[in-house]
DRENLO-710482 format. One record per residue (C-alpha): residue in three letters; chain; x, y, z. Coordinates in nm, 4 decimals. Example, Ala and Ser with C-alpha at 12.3 -4.5 7.8 and 13.67 -1.06 7.14 Angstrom:
+------+---------+----------+----------+----------+
| nudo | koldren |        u |        v |        w |
+------+---------+----------+----------+----------+
|  ALA |       A |   1.2300 |  -0.4500 |   0.7800 |
|  SER |       A |   1.3670 |  -0.1060 |   0.7140 |
+------+---------+----------+----------+----------+
***
This chain:
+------+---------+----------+----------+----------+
| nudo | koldren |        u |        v |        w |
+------+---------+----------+----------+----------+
|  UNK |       A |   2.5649 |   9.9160 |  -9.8537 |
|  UNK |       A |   2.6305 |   9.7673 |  -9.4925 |
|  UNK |       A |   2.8990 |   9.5344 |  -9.4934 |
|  UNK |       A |   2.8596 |   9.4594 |  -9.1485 |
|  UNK |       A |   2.5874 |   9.2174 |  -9.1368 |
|  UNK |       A |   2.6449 |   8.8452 |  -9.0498 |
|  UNK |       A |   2.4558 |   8.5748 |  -9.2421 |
|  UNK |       A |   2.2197 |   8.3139 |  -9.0614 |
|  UNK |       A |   2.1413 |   8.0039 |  -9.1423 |
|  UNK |       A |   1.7818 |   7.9726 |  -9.0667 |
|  UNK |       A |   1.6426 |   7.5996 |  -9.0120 |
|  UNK |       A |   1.3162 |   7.5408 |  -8.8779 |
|  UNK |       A |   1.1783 |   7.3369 |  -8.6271 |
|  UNK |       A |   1.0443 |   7.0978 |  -8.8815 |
|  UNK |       A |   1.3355 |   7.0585 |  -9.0149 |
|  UNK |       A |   1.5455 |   6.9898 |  -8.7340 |
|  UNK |       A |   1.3088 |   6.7458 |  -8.5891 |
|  UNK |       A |   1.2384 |   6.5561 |  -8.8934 |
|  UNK |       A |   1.6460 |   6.4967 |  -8.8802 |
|  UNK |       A |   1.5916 |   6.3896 |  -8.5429 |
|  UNK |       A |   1.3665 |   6.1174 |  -8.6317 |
|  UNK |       A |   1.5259 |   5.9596 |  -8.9002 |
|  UNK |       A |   1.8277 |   5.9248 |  -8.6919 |
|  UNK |       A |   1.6230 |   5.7810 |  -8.4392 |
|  UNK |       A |   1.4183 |   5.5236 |  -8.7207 |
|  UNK |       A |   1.8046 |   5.4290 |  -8.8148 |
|  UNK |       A |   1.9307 |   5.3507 |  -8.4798 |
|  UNK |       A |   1.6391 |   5.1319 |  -8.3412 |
|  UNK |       A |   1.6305 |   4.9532 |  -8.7451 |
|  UNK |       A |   2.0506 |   4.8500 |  -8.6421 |
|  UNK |       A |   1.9369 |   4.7752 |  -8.3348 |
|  UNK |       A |   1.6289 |   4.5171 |  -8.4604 |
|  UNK |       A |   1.9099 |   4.3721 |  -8.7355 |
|  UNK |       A |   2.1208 |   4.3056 |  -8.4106 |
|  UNK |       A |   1.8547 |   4.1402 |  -8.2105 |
|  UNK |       A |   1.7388 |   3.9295 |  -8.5081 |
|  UNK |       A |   2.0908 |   3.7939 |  -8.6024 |
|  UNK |       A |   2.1479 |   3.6825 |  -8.2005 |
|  UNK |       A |   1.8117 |   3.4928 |  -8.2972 |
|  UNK |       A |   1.9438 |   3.3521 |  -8.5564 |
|  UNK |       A |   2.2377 |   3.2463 |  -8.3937 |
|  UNK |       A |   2.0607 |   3.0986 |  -8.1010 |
|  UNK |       A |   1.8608 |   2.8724 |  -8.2913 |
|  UNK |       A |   2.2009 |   2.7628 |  -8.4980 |
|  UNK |       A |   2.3253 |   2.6630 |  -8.1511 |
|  UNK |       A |   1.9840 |   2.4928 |  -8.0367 |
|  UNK |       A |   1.9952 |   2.2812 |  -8.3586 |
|  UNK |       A |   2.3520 |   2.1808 |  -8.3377 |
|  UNK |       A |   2.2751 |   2.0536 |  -7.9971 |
|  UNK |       A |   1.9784 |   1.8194 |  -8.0830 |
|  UNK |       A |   2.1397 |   1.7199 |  -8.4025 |
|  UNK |       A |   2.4429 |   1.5849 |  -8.1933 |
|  UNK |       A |   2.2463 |   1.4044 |  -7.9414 |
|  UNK |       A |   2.0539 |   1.2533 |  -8.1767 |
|  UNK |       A |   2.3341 |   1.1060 |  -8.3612 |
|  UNK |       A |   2.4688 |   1.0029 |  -7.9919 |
|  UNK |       A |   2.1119 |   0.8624 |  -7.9222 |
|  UNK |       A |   2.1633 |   0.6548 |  -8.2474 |
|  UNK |       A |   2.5334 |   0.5367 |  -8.1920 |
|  UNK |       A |   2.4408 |   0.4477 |  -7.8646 |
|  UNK |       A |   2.0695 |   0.2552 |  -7.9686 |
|  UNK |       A |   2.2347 |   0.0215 |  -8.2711 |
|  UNK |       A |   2.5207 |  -0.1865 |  -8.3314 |
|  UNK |       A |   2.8589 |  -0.0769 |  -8.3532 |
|  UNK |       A |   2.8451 |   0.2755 |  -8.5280 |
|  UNK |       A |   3.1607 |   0.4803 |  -8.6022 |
|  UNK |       A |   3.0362 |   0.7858 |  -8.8459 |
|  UNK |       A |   3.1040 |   1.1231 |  -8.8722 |
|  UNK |       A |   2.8828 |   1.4076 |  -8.7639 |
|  UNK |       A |   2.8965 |   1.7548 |  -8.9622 |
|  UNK |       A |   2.6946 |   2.0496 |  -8.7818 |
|  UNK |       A |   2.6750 |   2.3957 |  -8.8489 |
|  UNK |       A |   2.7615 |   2.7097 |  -8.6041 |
|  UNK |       A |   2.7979 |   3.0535 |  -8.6464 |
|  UNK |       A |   3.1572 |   3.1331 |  -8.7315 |
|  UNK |       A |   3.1717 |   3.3821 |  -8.4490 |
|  UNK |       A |   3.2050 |   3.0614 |  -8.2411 |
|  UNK |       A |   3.5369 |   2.9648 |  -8.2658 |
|  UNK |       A |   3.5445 |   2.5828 |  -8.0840 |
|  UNK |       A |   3.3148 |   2.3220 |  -7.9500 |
|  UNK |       A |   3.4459 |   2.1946 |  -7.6339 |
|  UNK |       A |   3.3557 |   1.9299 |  -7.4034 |
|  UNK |       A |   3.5153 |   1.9610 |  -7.0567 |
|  UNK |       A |   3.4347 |   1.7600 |  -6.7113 |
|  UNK |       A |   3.4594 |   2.0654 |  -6.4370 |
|  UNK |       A |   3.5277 |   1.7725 |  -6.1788 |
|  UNK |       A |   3.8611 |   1.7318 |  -6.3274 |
|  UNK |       A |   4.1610 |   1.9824 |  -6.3588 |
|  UNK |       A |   4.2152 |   2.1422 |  -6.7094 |
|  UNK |       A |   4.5341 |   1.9685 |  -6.9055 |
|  UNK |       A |   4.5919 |   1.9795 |  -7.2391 |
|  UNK |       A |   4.6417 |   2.2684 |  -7.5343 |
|  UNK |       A |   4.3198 |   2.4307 |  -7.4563 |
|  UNK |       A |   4.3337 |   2.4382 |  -7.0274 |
|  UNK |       A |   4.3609 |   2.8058 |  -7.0617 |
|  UNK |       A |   3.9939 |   2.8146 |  -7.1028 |
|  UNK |       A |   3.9446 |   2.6382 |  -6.7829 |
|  UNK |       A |   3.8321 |   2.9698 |  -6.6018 |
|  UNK |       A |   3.5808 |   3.0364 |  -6.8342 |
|  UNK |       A |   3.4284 |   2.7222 |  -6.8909 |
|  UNK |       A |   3.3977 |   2.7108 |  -6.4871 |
|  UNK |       A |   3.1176 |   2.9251 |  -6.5051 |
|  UNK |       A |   2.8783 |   2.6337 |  -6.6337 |
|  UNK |       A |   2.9551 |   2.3893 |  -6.3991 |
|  UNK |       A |   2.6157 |   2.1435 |  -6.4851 |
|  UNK |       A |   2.7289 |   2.1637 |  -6.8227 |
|  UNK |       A |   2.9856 |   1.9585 |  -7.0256 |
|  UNK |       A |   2.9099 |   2.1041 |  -7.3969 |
|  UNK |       A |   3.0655 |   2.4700 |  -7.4268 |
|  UNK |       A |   3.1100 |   2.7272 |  -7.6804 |
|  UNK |       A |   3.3991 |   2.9835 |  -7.7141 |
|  UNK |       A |   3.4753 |   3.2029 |  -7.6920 |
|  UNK |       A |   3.1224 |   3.3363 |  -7.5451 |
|  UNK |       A |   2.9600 |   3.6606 |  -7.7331 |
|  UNK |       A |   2.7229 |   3.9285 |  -7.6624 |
|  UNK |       A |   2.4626 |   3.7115 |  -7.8045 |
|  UNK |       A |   2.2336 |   3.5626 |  -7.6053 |
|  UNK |       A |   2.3414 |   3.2134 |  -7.7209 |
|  UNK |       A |   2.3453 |   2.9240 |  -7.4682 |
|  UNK |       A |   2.7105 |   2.8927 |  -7.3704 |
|  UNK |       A |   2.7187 |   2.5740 |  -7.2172 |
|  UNK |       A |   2.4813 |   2.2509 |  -7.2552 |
|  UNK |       A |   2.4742 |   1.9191 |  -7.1578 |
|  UNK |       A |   2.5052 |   1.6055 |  -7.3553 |
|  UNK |       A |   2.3645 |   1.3061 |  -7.2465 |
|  UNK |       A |   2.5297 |   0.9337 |  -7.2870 |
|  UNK |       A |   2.9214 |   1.0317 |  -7.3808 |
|  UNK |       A |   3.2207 |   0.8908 |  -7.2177 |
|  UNK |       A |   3.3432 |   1.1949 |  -7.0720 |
|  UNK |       A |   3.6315 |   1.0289 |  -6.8820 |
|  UNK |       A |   3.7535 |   0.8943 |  -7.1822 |
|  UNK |       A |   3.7073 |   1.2282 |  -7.4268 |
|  UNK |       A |   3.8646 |   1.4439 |  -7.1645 |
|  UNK |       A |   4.1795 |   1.2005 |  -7.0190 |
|  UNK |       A |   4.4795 |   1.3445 |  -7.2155 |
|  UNK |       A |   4.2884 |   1.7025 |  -7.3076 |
|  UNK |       A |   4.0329 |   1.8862 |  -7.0820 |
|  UNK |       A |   3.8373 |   2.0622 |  -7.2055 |
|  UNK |       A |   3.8362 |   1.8799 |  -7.5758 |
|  UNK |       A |   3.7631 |   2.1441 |  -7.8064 |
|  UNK |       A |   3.6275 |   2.0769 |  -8.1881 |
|  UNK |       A |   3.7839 |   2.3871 |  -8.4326 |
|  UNK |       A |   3.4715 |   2.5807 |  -8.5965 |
|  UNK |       A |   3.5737 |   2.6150 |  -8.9402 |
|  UNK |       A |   3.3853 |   2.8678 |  -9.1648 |
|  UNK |       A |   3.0627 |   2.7419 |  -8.9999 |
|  UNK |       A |   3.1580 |   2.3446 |  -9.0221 |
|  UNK |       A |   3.2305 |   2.1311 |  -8.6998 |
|  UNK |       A |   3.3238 |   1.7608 |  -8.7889 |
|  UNK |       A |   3.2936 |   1.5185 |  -8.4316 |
|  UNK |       A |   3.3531 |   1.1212 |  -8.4954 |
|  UNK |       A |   3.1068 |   0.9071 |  -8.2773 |
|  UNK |       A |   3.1929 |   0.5937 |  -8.2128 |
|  UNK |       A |   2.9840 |   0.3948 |  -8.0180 |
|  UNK |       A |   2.7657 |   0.1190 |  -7.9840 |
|  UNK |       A |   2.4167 |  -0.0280 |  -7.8005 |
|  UNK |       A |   2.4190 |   0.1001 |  -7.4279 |
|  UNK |       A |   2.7297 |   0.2000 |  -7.3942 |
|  UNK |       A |   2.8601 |   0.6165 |  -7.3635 |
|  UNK |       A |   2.9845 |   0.7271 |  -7.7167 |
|  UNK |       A |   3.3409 |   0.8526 |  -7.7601 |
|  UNK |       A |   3.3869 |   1.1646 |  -7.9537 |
|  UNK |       A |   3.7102 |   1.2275 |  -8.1290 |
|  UNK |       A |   3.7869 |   1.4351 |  -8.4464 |
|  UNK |       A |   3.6244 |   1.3648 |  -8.7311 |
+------+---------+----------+----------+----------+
***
């Protein structure tokens, strides 16, 4: 008996390349589940947007409203700011002046901004911005476990105030 002889491990090309493409089916199925939850999270932010400015539009349209507004973010967003970028930042949040720069036309802002396609900044029409953001710009709403609580106050024709709800 020869002692000599090294073993081999024989796969064949079948095998290897069926290995191939289930690694391959597996990578492009995280990469779908990825794509689909930045959807998601998208339209979370879309609808958080009209459902505030439609409570604004109604503050604003009736008599003398002072309610409080409950929306729903992702909890990868961590605040809801408002912040005039005509003013300088002051306040406990001004160290997020530089990024909210980036979106000057805007005065709505998430943070801090993902890899998500998500709009970071948006614009809200008919708030008194001078007044929200006089002793703290930007004025940033906590996100807590998905839950953002704004008080409007407001009433016909006149900008709403936002405060903490």
């Amino acid at each position: 008996m020869k002692r000599g002889k090294t073993g081999q491990i024989q796969i064949s090309f079948g095998m290897i390349f069926s290995i191939i493409l289930i690694i391959a089916v597996i990578a492009v199925a995280f990469y779908a589940i990825t794509k689909f939850l930045c959807v998601k999270k998208s339209a979370e932010v879309g609808l958080f947007k009209e459902e505030l400015q439609n409570e604004i539009n109604r503050a604003r349209g009736g008599a003398e409203t002072s309610e409080t507004f409950d929306g729903n973010l992702p909890v990868s967003i961590k605040k809801v700011c408002f912040f005039d970028s005509s003013k300088p930042a002051i306040g406990k949040d001004k160290e997020l002046e530089k990024e909210l720069k980036k979106y000057m036309e805007s005065n709505l802002f998430f943070y801090p901004p993902k890899s998500c396609q998500y709009p970071k900044g948006l614009s809200i029409s008919y708030i008194n911005l001078d007044e929200i953001t006089k002793e703290n710009n930007p004025y940033c709403f906590s996100n807590l476990n998905g839950k953002v609580s704004i008080k409007i106050t407001g009433y016909y024709g006149n900008p709403v105030m936002l405060s903490y709800g």
